[in-house]
Biopython code that builds the backbone (N, CA, C, O; Angstrom):
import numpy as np
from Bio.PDB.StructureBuilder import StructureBuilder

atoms = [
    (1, "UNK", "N", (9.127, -0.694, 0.388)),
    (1, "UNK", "CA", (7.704, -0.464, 0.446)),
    (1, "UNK", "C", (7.378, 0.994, 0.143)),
    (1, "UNK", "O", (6.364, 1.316, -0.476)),
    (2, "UNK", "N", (8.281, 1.867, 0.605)),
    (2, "UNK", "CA", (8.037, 3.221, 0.604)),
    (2, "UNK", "C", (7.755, 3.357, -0.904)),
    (2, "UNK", "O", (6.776, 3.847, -1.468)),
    (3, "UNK", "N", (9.046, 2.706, -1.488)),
    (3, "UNK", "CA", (8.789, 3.147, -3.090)),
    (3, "UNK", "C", (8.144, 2.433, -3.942)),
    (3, "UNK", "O", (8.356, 2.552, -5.149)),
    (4, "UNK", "N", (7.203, 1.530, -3.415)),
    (4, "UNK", "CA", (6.203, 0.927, -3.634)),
    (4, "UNK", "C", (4.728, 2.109, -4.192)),
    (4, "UNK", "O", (4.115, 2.300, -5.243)),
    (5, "UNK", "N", (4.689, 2.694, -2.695)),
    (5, "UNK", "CA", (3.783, 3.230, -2.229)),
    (5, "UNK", "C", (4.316, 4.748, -3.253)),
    (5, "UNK", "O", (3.398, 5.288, -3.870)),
    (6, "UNK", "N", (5.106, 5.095, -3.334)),
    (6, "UNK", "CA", (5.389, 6.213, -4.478)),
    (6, "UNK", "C", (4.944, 5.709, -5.561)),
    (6, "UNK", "O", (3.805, 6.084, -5.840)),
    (7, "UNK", "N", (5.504, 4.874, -6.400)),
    (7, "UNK", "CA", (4.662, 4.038, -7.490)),
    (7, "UNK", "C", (3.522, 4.238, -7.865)),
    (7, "UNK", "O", (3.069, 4.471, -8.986)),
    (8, "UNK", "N", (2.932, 4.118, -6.629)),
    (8, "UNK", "CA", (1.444, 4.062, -6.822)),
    (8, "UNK", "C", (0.521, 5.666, -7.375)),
    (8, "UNK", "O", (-0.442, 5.883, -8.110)),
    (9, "UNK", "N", (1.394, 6.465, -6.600)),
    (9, "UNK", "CA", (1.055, 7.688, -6.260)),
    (9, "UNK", "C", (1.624, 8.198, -7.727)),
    (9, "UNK", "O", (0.703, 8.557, -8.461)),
    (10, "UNK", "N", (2.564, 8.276, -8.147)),
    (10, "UNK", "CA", (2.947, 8.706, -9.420)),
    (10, "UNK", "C", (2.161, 7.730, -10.898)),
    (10, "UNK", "O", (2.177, 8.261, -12.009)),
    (11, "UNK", "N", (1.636, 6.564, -10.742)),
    (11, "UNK", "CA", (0.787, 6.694, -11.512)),
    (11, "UNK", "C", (-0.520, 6.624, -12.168)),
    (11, "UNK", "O", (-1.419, 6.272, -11.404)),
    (12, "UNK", "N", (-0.863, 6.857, -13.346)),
    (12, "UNK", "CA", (-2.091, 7.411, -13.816)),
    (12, "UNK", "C", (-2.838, 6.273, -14.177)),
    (12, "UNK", "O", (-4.043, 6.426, -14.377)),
    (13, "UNK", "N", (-2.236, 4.951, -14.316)),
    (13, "UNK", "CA", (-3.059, 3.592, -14.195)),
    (13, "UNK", "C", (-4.460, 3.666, -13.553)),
    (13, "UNK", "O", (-4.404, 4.029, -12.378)),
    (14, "UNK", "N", (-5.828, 3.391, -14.061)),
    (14, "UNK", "CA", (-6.788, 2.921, -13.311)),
    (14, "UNK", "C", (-6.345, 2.055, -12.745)),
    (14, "UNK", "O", (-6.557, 1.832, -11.553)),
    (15, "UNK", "N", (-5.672, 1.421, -13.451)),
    (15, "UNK", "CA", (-5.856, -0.026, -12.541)),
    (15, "UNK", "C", (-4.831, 0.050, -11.496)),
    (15, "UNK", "O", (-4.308, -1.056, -11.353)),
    (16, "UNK", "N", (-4.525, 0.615, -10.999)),
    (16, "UNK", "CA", (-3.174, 0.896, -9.928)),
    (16, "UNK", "C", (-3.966, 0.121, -8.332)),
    (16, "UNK", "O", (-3.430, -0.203, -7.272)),
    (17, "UNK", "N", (-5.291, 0.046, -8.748)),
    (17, "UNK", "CA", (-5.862, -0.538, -7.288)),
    (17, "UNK", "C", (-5.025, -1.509, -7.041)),
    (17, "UNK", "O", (-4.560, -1.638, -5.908)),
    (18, "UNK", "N", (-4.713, -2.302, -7.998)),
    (18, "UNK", "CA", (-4.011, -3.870, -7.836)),
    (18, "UNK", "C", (-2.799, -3.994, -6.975)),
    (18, "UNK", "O", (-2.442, -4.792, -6.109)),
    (19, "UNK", "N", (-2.173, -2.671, -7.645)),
    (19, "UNK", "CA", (-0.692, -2.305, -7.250)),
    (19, "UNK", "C", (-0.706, -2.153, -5.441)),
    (19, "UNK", "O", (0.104, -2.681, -4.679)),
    (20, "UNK", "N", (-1.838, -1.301, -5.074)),
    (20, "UNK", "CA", (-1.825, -0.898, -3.542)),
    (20, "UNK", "C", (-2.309, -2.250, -2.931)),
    (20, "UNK", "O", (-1.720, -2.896, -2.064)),
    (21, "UNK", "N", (-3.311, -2.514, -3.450)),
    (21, "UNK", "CA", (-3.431, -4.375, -2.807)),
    (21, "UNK", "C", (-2.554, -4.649, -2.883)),
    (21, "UNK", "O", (-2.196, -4.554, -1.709)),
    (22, "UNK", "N", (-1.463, -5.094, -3.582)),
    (22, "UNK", "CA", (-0.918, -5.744, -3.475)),
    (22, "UNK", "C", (0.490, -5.429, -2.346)),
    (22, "UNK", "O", (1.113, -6.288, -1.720)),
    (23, "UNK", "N", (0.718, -3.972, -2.342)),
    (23, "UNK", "CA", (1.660, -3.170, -1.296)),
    (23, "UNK", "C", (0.575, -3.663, 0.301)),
    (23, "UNK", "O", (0.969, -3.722, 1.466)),
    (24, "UNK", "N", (-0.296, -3.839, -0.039)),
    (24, "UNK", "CA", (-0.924, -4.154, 1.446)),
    (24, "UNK", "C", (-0.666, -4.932, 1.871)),
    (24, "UNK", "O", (-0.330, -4.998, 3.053)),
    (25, "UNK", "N", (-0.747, -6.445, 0.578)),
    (25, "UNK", "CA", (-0.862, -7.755, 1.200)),
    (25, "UNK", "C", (1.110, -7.863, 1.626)),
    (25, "UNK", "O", (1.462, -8.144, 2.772)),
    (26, "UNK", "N", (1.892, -7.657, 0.774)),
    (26, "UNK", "CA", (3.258, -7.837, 1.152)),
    (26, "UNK", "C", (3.197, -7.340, 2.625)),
    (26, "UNK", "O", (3.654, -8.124, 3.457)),
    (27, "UNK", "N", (2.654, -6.046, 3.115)),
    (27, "UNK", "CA", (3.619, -5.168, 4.239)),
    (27, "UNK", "C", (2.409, -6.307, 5.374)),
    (27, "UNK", "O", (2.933, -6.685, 6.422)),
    (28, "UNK", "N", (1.553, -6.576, 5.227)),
    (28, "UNK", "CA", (0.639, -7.147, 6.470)),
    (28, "UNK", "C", (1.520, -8.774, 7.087)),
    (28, "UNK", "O", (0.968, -9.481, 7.929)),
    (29, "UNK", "N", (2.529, -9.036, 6.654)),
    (29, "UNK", "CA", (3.286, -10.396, 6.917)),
    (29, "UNK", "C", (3.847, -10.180, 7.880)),
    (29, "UNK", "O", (4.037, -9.007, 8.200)),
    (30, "UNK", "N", (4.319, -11.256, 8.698)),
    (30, "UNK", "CA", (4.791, -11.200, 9.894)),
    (30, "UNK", "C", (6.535, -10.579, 10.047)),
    (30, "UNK", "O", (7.011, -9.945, 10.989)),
    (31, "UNK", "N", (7.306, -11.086, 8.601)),
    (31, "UNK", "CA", (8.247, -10.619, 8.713)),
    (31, "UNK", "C", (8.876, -9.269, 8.342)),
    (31, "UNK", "O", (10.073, -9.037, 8.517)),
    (32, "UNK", "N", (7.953, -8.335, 7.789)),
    (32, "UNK", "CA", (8.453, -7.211, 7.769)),
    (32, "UNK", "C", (8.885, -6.446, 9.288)),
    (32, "UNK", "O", (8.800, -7.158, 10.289)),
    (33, "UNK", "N", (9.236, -5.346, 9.417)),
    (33, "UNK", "CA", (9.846, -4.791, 9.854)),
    (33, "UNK", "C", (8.193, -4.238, 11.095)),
    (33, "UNK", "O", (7.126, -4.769, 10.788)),
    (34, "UNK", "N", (8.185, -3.316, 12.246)),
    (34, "UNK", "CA", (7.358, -2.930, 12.895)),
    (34, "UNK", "C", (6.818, -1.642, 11.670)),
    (34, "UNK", "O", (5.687, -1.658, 11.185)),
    (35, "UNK", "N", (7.533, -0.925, 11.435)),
    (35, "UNK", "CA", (7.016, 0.406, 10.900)),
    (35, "UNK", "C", (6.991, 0.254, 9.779)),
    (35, "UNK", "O", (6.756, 1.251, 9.096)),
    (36, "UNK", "N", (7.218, -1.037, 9.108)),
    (36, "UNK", "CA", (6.733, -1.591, 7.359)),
    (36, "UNK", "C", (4.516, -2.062, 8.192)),
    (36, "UNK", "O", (3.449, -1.563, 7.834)),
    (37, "UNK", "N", (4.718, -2.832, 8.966)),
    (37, "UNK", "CA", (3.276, -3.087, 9.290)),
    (37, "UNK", "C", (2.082, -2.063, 9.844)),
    (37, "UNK", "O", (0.877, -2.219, 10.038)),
    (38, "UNK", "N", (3.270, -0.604, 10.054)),
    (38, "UNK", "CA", (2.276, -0.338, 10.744)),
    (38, "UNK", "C", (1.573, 1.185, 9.427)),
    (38, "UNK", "O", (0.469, 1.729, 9.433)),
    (39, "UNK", "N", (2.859, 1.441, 8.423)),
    (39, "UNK", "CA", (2.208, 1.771, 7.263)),
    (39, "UNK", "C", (1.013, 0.614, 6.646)),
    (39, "UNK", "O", (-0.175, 0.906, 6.507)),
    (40, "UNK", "N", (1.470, -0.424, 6.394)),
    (40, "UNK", "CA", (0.413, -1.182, 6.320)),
    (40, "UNK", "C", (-1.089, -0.838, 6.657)),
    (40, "UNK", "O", (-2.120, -0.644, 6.014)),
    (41, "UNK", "N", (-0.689, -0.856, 8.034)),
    (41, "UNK", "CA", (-2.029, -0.808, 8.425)),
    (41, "UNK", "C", (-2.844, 0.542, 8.124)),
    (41, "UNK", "O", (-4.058, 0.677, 7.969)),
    (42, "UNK", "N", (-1.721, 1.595, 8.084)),
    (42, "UNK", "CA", (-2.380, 2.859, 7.675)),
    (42, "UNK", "C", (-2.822, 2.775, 6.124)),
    (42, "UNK", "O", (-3.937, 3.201, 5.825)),
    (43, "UNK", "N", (-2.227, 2.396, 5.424)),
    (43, "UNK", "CA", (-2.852, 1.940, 4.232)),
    (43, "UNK", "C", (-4.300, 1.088, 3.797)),
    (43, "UNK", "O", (-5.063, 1.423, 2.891)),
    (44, "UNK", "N", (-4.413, 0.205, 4.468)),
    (44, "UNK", "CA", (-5.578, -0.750, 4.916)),
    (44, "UNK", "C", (-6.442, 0.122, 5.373)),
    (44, "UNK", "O", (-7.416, 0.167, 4.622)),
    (45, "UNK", "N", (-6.525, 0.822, 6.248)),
    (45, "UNK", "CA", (-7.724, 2.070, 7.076)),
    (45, "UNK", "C", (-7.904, 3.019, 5.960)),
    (45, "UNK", "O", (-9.067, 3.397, 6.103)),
    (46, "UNK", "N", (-7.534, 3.468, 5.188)),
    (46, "UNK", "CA", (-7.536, 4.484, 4.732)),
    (46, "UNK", "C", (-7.677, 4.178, 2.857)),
    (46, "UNK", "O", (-7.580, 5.188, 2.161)),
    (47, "UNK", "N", (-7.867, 3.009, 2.235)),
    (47, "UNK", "CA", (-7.712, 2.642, 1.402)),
    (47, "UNK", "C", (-8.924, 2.975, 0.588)),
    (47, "UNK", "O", (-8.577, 3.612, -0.407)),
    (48, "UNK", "N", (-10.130, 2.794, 0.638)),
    (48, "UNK", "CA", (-11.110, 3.170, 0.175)),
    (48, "UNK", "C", (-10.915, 5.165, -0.181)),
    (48, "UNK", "O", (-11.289, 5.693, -1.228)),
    (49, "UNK", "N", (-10.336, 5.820, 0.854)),
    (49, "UNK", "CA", (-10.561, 7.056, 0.712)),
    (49, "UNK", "C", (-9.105, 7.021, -0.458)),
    (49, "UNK", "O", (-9.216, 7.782, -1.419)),
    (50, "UNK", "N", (-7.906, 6.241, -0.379)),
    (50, "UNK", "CA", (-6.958, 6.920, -1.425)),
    (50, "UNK", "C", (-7.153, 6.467, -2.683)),
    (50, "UNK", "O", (-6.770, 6.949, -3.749)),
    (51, "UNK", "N", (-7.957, 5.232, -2.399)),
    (51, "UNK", "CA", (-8.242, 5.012, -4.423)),
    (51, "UNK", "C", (-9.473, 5.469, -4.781)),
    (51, "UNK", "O", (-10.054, 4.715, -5.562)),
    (52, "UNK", "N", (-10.180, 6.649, -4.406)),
    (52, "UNK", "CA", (-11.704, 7.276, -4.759)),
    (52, "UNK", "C", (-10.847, 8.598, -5.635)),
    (52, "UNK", "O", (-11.490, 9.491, -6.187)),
]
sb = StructureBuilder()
sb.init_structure("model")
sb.init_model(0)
sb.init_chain("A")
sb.init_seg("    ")
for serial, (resi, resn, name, xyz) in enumerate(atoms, 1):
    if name == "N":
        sb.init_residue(resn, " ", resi, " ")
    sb.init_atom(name, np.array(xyz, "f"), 0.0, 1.0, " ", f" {name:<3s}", serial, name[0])
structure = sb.get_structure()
């Protein structure tokens, strides 16, 4: 997930929104890990401010 979330950050895609949705919807599942969900969730709170 981490290097998911690098991915995102390294690139220049508009369309990269898709990419972080989509790092959201994977990490929000029951079977990841505690500290895979709880980036998640920091991702989710904060999502509007990192793709502006």
């Amino acid at each position: 997930m981490k290097e998911a979330v690098t991915l995102f950050y390294e690139t220049t895609d508009p369309e990269a929104v898709g990419l972080l949705r989509n790092i959201i919807d994977a990490g929000s599942k029951r079977s990841p890990p505690f500290e895979v969900r709880r980036l998640d969730r920091t991702l989710r709170n904060w999502f509007e401010s990192i793709v502006a």
